[in-house]
C-alpha positions in Angstrom: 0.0 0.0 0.0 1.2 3.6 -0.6 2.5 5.4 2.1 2.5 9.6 2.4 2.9 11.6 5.3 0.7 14.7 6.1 3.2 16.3 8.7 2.2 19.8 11.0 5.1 20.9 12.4 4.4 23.6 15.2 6.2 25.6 17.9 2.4 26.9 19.4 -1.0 25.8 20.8 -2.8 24.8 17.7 -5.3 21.8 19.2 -7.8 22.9 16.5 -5.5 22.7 13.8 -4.5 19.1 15.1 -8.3 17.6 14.5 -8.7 19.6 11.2 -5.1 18.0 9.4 -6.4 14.5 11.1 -9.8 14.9 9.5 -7.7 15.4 5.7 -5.6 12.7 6.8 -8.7 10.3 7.4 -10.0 11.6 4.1 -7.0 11.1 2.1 -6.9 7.6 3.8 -11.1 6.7 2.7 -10.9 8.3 -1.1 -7.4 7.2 -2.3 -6.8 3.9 -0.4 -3.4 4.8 0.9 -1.9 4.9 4.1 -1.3 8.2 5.7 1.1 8.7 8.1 0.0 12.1 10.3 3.2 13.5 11.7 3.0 16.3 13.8 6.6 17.7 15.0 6.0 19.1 18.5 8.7 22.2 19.2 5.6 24.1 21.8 6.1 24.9 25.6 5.3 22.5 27.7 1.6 23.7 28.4 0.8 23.5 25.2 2.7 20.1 24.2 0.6 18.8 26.8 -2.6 20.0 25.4 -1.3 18.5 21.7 -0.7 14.8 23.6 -4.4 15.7 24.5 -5.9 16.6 21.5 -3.8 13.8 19.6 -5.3 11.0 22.3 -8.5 12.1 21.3 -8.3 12.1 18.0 -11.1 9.3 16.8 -9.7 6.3 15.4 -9.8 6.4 11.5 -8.9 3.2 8.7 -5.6 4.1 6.5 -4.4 6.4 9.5 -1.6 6.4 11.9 -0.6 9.6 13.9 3.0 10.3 15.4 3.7 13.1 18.0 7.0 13.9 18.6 8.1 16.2 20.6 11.8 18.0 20.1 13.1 14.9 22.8 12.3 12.0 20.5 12.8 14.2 17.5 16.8 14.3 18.6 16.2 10.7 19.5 15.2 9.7 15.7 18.3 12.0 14.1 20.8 10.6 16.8 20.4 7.2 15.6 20.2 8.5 11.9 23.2 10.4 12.6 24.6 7.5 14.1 24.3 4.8 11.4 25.4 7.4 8.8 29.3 7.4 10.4 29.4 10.9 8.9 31.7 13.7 10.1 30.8 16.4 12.2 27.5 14.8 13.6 27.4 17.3 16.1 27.3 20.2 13.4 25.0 18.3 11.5 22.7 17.4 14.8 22.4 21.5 15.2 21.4 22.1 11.9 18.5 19.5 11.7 17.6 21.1 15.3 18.5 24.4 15.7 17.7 26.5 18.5 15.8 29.3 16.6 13.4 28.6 15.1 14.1 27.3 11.6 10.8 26.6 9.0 13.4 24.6 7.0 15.0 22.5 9.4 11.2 21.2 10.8 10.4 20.5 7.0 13.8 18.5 6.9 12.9 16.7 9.6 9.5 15.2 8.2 11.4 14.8 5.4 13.5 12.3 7.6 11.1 10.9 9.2 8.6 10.1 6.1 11.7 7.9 4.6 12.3 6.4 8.0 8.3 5.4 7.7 8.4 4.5 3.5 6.6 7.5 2.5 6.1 8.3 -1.2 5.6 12.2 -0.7 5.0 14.7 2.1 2.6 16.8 2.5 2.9 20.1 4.6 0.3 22.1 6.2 1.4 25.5 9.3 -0.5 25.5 12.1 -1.5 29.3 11.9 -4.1 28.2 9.0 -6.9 26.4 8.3 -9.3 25.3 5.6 -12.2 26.3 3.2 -15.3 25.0 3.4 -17.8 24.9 0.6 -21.6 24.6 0.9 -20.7 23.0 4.7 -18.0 20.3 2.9 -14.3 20.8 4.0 -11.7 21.5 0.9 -9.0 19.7 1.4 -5.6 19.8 -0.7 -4.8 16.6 -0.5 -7.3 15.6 -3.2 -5.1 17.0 -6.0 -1.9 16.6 -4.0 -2.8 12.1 -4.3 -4.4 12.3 -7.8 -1.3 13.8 -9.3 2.5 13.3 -7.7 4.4 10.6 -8.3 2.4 9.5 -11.5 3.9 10.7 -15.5 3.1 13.8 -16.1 1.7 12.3 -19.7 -0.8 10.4 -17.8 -1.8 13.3 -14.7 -2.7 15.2 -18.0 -6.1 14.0 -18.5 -7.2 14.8 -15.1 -6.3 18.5 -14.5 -8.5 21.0 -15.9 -5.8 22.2 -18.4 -1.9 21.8 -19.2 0.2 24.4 -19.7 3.2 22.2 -19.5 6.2 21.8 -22.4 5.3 18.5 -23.9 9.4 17.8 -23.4 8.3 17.6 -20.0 5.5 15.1 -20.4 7.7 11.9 -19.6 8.6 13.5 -16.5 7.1 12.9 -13.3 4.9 15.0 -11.6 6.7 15.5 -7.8 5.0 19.0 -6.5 1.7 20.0 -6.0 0.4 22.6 -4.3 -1.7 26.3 -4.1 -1.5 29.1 -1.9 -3.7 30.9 0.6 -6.3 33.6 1.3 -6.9 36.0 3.9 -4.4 37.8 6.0 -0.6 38.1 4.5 1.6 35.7 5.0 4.4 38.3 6.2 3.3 40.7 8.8 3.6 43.9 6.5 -0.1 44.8 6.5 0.7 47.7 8.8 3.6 48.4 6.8 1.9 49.3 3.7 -1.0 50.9 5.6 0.9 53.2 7.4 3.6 53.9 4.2 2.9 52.6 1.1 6.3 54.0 -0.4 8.2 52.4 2.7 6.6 49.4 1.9 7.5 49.3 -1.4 11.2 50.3 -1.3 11.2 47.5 1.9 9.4 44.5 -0.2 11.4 45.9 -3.3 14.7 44.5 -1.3 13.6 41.0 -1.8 13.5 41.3 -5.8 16.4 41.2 -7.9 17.7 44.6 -8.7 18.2 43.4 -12.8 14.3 42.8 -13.1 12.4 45.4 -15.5 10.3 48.2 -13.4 7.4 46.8 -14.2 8.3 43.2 -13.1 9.8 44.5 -9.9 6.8 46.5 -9.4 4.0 43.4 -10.6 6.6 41.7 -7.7 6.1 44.0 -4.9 1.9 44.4 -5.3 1.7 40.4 -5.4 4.0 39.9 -2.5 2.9 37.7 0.4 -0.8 38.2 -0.6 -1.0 34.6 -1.6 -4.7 34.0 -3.5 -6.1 37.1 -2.2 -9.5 36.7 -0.3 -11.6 35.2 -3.4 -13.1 31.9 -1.8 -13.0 28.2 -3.3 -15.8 27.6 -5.7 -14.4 25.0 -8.0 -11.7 23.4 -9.1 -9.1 24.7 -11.0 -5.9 22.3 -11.5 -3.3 22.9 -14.0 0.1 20.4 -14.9 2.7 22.9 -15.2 6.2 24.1 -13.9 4.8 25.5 -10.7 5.7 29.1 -9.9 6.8 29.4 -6.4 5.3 32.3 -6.2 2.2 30.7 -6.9 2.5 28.5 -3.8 2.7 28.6 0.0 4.2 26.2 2.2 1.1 25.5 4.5 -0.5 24.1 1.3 2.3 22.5 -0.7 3.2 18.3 -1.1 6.5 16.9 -2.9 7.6 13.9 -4.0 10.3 11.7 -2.2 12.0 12.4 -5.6 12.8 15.8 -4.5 13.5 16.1 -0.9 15.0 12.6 -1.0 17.6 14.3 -3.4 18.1 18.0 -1.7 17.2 19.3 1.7 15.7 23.2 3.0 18.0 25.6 4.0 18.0 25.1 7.4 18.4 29.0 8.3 17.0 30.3 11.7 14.8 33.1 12.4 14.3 33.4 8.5 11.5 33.6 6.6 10.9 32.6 3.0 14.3 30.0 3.0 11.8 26.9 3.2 10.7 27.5 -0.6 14.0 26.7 -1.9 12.8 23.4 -3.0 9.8 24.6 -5.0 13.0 26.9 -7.0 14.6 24.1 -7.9 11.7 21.6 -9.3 10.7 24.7 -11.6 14.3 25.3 -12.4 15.2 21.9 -13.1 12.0 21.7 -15.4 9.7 19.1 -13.4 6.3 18.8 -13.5 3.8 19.8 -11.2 0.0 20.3 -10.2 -1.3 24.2 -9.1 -4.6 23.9 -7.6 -6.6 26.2 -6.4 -7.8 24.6 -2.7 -6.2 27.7 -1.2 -6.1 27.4 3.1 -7.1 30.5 5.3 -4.4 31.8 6.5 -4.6 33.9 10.0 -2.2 35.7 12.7 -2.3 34.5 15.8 -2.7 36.9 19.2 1.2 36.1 19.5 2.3 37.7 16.0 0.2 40.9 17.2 2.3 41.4 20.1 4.8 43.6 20.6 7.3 40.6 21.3 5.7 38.7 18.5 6.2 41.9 16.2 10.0 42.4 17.1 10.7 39.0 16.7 9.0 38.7 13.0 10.4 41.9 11.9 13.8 40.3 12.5 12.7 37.2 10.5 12.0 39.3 8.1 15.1 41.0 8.1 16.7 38.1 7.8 15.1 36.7 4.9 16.0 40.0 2.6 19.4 39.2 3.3 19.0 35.6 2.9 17.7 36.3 -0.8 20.6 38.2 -2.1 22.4 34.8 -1.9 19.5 32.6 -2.8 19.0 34.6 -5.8 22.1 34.1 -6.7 22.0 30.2 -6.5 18.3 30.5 -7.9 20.1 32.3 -11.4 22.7 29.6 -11.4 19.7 26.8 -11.3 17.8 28.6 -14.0 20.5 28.6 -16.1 21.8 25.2 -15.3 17.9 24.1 -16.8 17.8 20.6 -17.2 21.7 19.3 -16.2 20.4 19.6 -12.9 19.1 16.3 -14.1 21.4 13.1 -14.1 20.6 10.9 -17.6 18.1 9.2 -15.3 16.2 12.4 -14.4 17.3 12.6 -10.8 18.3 15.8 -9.3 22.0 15.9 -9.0 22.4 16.9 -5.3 26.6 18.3 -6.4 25.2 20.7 -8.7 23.2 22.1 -6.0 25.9 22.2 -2.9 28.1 23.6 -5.5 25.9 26.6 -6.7 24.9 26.9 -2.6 28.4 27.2 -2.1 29.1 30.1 -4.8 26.7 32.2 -3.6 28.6 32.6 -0.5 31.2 34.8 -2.2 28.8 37.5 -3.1 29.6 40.6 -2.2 28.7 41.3 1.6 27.7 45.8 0.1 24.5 44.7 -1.3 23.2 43.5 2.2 24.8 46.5 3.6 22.7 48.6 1.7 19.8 46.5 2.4 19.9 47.1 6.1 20.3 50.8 5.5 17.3 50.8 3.9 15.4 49.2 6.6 17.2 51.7 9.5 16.2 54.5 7.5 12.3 53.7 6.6 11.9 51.9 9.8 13.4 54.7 12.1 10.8 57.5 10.0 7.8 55.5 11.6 8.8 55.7 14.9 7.3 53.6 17.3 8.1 49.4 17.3 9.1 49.9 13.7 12.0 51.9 15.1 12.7 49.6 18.0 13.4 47.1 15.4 16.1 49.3 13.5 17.6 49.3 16.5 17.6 46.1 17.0 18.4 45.7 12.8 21.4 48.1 13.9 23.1 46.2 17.5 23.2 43.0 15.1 24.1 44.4 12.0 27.7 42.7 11.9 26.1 39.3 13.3 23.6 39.8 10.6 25.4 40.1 7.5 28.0 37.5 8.9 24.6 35.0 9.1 23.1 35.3 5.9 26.8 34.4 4.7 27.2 31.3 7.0 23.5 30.0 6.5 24.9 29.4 2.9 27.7 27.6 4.2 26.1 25.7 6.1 23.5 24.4 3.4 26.1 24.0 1.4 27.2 21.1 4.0 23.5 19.8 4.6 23.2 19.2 1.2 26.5 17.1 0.7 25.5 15.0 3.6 21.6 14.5 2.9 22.4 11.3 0.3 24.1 9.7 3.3 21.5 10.8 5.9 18.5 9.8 3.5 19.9 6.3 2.8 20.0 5.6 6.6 17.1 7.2 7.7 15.6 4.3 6.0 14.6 1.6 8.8 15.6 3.8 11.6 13.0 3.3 14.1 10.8 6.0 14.6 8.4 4.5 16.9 7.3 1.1 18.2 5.8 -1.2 14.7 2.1 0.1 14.5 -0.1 -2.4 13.8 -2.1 -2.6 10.2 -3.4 0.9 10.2 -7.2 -0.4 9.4 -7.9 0.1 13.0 -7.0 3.9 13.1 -4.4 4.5 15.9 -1.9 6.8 17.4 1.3 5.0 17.2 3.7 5.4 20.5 6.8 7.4 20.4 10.0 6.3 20.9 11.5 6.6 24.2 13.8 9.7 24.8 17.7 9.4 24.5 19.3 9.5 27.4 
């Protein structure tokens, strides 16, 4: 039987969230016959873990399903032995990277990634706890119907069941490894304010994360669409169509790939950065494989947290972050684009070298452009006043550490890449909980028990 794994990872209370993602799981389970594995990755205080074990013991049993909640102990458990049977170098190093600190969007995703090999998954499928889903005429819409019907199937043969196909028939051999849409409601970056408060802030701001050698008009098109996902326009129908998916097209609460991606090539495992965790969705359009874009678009929301003057500070630095972040991932991103399809081996595998090896030019950009970005940011942010300046000072006290980050976060992808073939093969059959039994009887599976 096919295996997939729905995974949630999540660092806050999000009990609701926990039933929704268990209900697609159970329907993913009755209308495709396959077994879903539902994998939530626990990194919440301890108040709320405890209300997660709570939520995930009553969970009502469902055929096809078994549920796994790990929390950040048996997390390091399940990469310790990984780490372990792999013999490679610098486990330690390696250790940190798969489970930072910070708070890292990538490393979590890399870490179901893991886990969904260790379990004989075929793709994973990632929804964010600060979202939820559509309903129409009292039915919930869930991704996950296009996100089965299409991956892992020739893109020749997915092409009869999408509404239309806007893919190069070149490509039609090829198979379809990512499907995915976006979202609607509030934006995904906390910059509503922003642009409310300064429209021509927020466009010089947002205008930091485009290339500076795209036409006006492109940068501008760019900066009006930015983190506004689908808009508000609610789900009526379906519209599916088998193309190279634009990343821009797609969010990461709403996205699913095929073990013949992540298997290959990891996230960037980057902390306190927005925006890395979409490197993968680059690289399948870059290296010209097909894909599915729906539009099953989940609600997205901010939580009471992200409106808090903490919660603010703490984003805007994320934030930060990330524009630095992309002057290097642009680089690597132009490099893909115009590597096309020799990012392919002659069996049409991504070739994880190319990758490390453009990850690891990009760290010898040079450091001015960031420079200039953060000046940009102290000088709108400080005009505002307010929080807006209390984060340019923060921007400023870190500036070194800063620039000296997005550098390293290269670097250090760079490695994560070279060692994810190793870490891959030897995730498989690494124990990530006790043997469940045959899934027909719905179940939570039990965790492993915590490394001492």
């Amino acid at each position: 039987m096919r295996r997939v794994c729905l995974t949630l990872p999540t660092h806050r209370a999000c009990a609701a969230t926990i039933a929704a993602v268990a209900e697609e799981a159970a329907y993913g389970a009755r209308e495709f016959g396959v077994e879903v594995h539902l994998l939530v990755l626990d990194s919440s205080a301890p108040a709320d873990l405890a209300a997660h074990r709570a939520a995930v013991a009553a969970l009502p049993p469902a055929p096809g399903v078994v549920v796994h909640h790990l929390d950040e102990d048996r997390q390091r458990a399940f990469l310790e032995q990984v780490l372990a049977a792999s013999g490679l170098a610098g486990a330690d190093r390696l250790l940190d990277l798969m489970l930072p600190d910070g708070v890292s969007y990538g490393a979590c995703t890399n870490r179901a990634f893991l886990i969904a090999e260790a379990l004989g998954c075929a793709s994973v499928h990632r929804r964010d706890s600060d979202s939820r889903y559509q309903l129409r005429d009292g039915e919930t819409v869930f991704p996950i119907r296009h996100e089965l019907t299409a991956l892992g199937r020739r893109a020749a043969d997915v092409a009869g069941d999408v509404t239309r196909s806007r893919l190069d028939p070149g490509c039609a051999d090829r198979t379809v490894v990512l499907a995915g849409a976006s979202f609607i409601g509030e934006l995904s970056v906390d910059l509503a304010e922003l642009r409310a408060l300064a429209p021509e802030a927020y466009h010089e701001v947002v205008g930091l994360s485009v290339p500076t050698d795209y036409p006006e008009i492109w940068r501008r098109n760019l900066i009006d669409e930015a983190f506004r996902g689908a808009g508000d326009t609610p789900f009526t129908t379906d519209l599916t169509t088998l193309t190279l998916v634009a990343p821009t097209r797609v969010d990461m609460c709403n996205v699913a790939l095929g073990r013949e991606v992540y298997g290959r090539v990891p996230l960037p495992p980057a902390t306190d950065t927005i925006g890395t965790d979409y490197f993968l969705l680059h690289l399948v359009q870059k290296a010209r494989l097909p894909g599915v874009l729906h539009n099953r678009h989940i609600v997205n929301y901010h939580t009471d947290e992200r409106r808090s003057d903490t919660g603010f500070l703490a984003y805007q630095l994320r934030f930060a972050k990330y524009l630095l972040a992309t002057a290097h991932l642009d680089a690597v991103y132009a490099g893909l684009a115009a590597a096309g399809d020799t990012l392919l081996d002659p069996a049409g595998r991504l070739r994880p070298a190319a990758v490390a090896a453009l990850v690891r030019e990009s760290t010898a950009i040079d450091p001015a452009g960031n420079a200039a970005r953060l000046d940009v940011l102290d000088r709108r942010y400080r005009s505002l006043g307010g929080r807006y300046a209390t984060a340019a000072t923060l921007f400023a006290e870190r500036r070194d550490r800063l620039l000296a980050e997005a550098r390293a976060g290269m670097a250090d992808f760079a490695l994560l890449v070279g060692a994810w073939g190793s870490l891959t093969a030897h995730a498989k059959g690494t124990a990530v909980n006790h043997p469940p039994h045959p899934p027909t009887a719905g179940r939570t599976a039990p965790a492993p028990a915590v490394a001492p």
